[in-house]
N, C-alpha and C positions, 0 to 999 in steps of 0.2 A: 527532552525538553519538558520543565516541568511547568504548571499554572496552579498558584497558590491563591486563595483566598487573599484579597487584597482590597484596596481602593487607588485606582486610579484619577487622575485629572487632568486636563486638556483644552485647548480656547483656539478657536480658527482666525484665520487670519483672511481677510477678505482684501483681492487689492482690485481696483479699480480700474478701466480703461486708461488715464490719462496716470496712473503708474503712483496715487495714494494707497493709502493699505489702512485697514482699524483691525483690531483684534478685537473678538470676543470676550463675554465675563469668562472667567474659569467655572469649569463643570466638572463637578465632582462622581465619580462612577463608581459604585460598588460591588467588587466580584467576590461572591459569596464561594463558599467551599459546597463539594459536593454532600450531595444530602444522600446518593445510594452510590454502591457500587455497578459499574457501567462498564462493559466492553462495547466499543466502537466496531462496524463496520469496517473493513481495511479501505483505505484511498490510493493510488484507482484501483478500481477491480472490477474486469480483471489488469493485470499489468505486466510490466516489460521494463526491467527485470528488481525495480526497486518500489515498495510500496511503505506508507503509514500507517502505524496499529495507535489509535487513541483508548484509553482507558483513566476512568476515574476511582476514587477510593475516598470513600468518609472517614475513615479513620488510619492510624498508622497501622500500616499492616505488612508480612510477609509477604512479598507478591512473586509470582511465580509464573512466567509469561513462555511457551513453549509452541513451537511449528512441528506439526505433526505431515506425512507424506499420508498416503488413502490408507495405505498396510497399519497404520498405526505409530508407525516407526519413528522417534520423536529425531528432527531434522537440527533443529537447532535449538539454542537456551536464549529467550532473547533478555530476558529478565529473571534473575535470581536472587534479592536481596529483598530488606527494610526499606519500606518506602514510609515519607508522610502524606497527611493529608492533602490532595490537590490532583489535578487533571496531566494525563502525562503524554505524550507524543513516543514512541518508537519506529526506528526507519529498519524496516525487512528488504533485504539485500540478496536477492535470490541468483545473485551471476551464476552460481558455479550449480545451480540445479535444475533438470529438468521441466518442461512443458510440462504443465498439470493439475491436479484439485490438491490442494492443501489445508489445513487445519490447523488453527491459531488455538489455543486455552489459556484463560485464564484463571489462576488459582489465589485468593486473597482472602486470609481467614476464612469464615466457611463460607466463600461466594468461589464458586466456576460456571465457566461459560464458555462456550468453544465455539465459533463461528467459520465459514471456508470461503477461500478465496483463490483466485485463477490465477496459475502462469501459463502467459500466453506469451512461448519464446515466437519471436520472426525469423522464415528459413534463411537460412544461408547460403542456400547450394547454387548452384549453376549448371544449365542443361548444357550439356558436349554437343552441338550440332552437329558436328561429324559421326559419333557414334547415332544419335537419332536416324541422320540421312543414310548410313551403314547398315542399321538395321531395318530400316523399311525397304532396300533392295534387298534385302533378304527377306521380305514379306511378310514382316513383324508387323504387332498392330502399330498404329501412328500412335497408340494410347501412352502418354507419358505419365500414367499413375503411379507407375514404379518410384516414380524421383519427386513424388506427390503433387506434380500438375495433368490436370485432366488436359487433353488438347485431343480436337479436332479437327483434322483435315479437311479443308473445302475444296 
């Protein structure tokens, strides 16, 4: 999604109990272009498993938007072209990857900036109560840390 430099306008509409309505004058709004280059913050973060990368640009520029894993290792290309001037929205779509700390950069003419952001997948698993109750007659701990629930027995 892109937000360019523009003016917008708009007038509200008021309607009343007994169901009349007036409109407002028109009001003119003017959305200026960015004046630096900005990487956003990701939205939410952390998240599960789809998040927003916002970035701005003053001028047309080569942009080069990349998801880095902790190793370095570059995950995916989220942006690789000619951009113009304006505010832009990207959606990071992280299904097919790991719980974990990631790293966004941006690279636009000589502006980078690399910020990190959480995947935080939710478990899936399911405890077997039968094997749990199996292995406590066998006098195993009641500890289900194995299957990454801590439990105690009272």
């Amino acid at each position: 999604m892109i937000y360019q430099a523009t003016s917008l306008s708009y007038r509200l509409k008021q309607i009343d109990f007994d169901g009349s309505y007036d409109y407002s004058n028109e009001v003119l709004v003017d959305i200026p272009a960015p004046v630096d280059y900005a990487l956003h913050q990701n939205y939410p973060n952390p998240f599960n498993p789809v998040t927003i990368i916002n970035y701005s640009l003053p001028l047309k520029s080569q942009v080069d938007l990349v998801v880095y894993n902790v190793l370095g290792e570059s995950v995916t290309h989220l942006v690789d072209e000619e951009k113009e001037v304006g505010k832009y929205s990207v959606e990071f779509d992280a299904t097919s990857l790991p719980s974990g700390i990631y790293f966004y950069k941006l690279q636009a003419g000589d502006f980078v900036e690399t910020k990190k952001m959480v995947l935080i997948r939710q478990s899936q698993r399911r405890i077997n109560v039968d094997e749990v109750r199996f292995n406590l007659e066998r006098g195993e701990s009641p500890s289900l840390i194995r299957w990454g629930f801590p439990l105690r027995l009272l």
